[in-house]
C-alpha positions as CSV (number, residue, x, y, z in Angstrom):
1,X,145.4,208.3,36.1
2,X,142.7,205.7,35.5
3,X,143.3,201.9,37.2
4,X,144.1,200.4,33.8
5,X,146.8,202.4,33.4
6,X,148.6,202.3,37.3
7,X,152.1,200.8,36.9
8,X,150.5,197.5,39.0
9,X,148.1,197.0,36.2
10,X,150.0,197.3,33.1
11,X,151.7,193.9,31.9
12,X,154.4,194.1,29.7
13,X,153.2,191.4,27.3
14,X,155.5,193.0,24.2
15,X,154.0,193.6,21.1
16,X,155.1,190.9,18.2
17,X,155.3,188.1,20.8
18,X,152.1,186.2,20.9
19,X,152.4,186.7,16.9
20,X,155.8,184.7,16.9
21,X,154.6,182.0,19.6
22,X,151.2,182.0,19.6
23,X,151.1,178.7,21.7
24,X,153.1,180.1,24.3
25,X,153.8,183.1,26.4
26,X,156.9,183.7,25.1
27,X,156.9,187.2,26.6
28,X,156.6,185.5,30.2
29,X,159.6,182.8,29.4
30,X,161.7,186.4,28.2
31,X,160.7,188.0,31.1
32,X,161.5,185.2,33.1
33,X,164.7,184.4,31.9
34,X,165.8,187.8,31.7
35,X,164.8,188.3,35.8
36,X,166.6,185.3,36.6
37,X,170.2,186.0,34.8
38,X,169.9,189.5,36.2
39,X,169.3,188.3,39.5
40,X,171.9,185.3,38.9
41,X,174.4,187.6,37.9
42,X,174.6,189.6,41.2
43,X,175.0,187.1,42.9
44,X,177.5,185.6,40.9
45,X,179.8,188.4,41.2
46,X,180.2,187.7,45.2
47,X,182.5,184.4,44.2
48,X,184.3,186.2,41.4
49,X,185.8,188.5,44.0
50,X,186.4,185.9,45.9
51,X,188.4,184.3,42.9
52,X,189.9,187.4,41.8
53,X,188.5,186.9,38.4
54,X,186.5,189.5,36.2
55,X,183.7,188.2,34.6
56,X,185.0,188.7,31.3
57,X,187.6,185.9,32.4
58,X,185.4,184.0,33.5
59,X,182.8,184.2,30.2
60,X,186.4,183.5,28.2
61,X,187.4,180.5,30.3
62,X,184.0,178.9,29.8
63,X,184.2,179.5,26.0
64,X,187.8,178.1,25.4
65,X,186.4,174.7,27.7
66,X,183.5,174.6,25.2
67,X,185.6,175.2,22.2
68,X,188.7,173.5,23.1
69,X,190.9,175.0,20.1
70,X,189.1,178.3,19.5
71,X,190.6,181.5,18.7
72,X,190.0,185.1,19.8
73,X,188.4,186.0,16.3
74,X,186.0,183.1,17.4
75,X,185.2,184.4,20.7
76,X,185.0,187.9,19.9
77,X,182.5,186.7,16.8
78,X,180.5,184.6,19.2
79,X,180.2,186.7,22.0
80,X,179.2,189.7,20.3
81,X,182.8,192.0,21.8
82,X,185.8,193.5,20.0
83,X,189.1,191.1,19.3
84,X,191.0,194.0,21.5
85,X,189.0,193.1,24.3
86,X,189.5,189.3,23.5
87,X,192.9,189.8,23.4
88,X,193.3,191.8,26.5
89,X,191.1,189.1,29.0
90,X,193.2,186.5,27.5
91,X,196.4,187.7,27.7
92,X,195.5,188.3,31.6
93,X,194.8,184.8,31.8
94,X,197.4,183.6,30.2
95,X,199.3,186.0,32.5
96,X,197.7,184.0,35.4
97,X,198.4,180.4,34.4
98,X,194.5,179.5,33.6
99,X,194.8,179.5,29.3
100,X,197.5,178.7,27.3
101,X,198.0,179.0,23.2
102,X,199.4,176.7,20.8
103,X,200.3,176.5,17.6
104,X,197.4,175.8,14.5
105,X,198.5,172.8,13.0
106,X,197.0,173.8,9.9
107,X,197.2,177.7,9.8
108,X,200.6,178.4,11.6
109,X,199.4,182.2,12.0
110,X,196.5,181.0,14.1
111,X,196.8,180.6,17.6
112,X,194.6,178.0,19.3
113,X,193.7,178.3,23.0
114,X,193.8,175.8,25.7
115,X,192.5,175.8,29.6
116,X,195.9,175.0,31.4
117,X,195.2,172.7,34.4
118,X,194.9,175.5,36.7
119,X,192.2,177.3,34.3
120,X,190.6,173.7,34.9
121,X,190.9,173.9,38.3
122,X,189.4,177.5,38.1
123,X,186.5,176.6,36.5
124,X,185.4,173.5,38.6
125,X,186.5,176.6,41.8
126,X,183.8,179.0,40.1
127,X,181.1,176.1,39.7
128,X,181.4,174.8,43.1
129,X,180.7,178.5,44.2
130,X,178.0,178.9,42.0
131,X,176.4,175.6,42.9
132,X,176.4,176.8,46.9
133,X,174.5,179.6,45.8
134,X,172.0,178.1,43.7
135,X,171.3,175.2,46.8
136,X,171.2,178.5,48.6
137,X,168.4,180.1,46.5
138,X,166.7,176.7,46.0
139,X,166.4,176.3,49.7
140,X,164.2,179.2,49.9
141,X,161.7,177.7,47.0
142,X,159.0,174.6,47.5
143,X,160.3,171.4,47.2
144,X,157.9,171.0,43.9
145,X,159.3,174.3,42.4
146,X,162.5,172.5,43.2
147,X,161.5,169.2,40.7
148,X,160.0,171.1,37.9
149,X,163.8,172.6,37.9
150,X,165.7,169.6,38.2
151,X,163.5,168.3,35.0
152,X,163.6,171.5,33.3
153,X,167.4,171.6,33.0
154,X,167.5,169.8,29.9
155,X,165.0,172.3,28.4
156,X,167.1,174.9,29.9
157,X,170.8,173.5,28.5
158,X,168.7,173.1,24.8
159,X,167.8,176.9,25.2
160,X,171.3,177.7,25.7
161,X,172.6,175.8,22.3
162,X,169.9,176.9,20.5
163,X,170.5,180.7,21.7
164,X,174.0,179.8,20.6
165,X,173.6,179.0,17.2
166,X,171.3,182.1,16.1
167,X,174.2,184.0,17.5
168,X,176.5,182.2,15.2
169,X,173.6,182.7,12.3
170,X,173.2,186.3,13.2
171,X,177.0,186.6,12.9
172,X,177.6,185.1,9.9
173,X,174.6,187.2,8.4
174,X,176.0,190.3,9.5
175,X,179.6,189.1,7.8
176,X,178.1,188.6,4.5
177,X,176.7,192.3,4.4
C-alpha cells in the first residue's frame, strides 16, 4: 500500500463539493457539522434518560414549540417519518401531560397541537441539561475557540432555517410527483 493511499493520508474531500461551493470547503463545514451532531447526540442521550423521554419526544416537543398549531401530517412531512410514528410519540405525550390537541377552527377534522405547561416545563428541563453539557465541553476548548462560537451562533441558527426550508422544498417536490 503506497503512502498516498494509507487511511491517514486520504481526505475525504467528496466529489461535487468544491463544484457547488467553490469559495468554500463545504466538504469540511459537512464534515464538521456532521462530527459535532454525532458527537452531540451521545451525549444528549445521558439527560433523556434522566428525563425519561425518547428522543423522538423530544424532536416532537421541539417541533410543536416552533409550530405552535401544527399537525402530525406537518411533522411527519417535515421531519422526514411516517404519520404512525407521529401519532404514536404524540399520543405518549399526550399520555404524559407535555402536548395537548385542540380543535382546527377552520378544519374541524384537523387537530392542532399545543405544549401543555408541563411540555413547557419539559423543554426548558431538557435545555438546562443540554446547556451543562455544552459549558462542560466548552470548558475543555480555548477561550478564543470559545468566542468564535458565541459569534457563530447566529450563522449557526440561519443554517438551521435554511436546512429547514429545503426540507419543506424537498417535500413539497416529492408531493407533486
Amino acid at each position: 500500500m503506497s503512502e498516498s493511499s494509507t487511511p491517514q493520508a486520504q481526505q475525504i474531500r467528496g466529489y461535487r463539493a468544491p463544484e457547488v461551493l467553490p469559495d468554500i470547503d463545504v466538504a469540511e463545514i459537512a464534515s464538521s457539522v456532521y462530527d459535532f451532531l454525532s458527537a452531540t447526540r451521545r451525549l444528549m442521550e445521558r439527560p433523556n434518560q434522566k428525563l425519561e423521554i425518547s428522543q423522538s419526544e423530544i424532536e416532537v416537543l421541539q417541533f410543536v414549540a416552533q409550530h405552535p398549531g401544527c399537525g402530525v401530517s406537518d411533522i411527519a412531512r417535515l421531519r422526514f417519518l411516517r404519520a404512525s410514528n407521529v401519532s404514536a410519540t404524540v399520543r405518549r405525550l399526550m399520555n404524559n401531560g407535555l402536548v395537548m390537541r385542540q380543535a382546527n377552527d377552520h378544519d374541524k377534522r384537523a387537530q392542532d397541537l399545543y405544549l401543555t405547561d408541563d411540555g413547557i416545563e419539559m423543554l426548558n428541563s431538557i435545555t438546562d441539561e443540554w446547556a451543562l453539557l455544552i459549558a462542560g465541553a466548552t470548558r475543555r476548548m480555548d477561550a478564543r475557540d470559545i468566542a468564535k462560537l458565541r459569534r457563530g451562533v447566529p450563522a449557526l441558527r440561519n443554517l438551521s432555517i435554511a436546512a429547514e426550508t429545503l426540507i419543506d422544498d424537498i417535500q413539497r417536490h416529492q408531493d407533486s410527483l
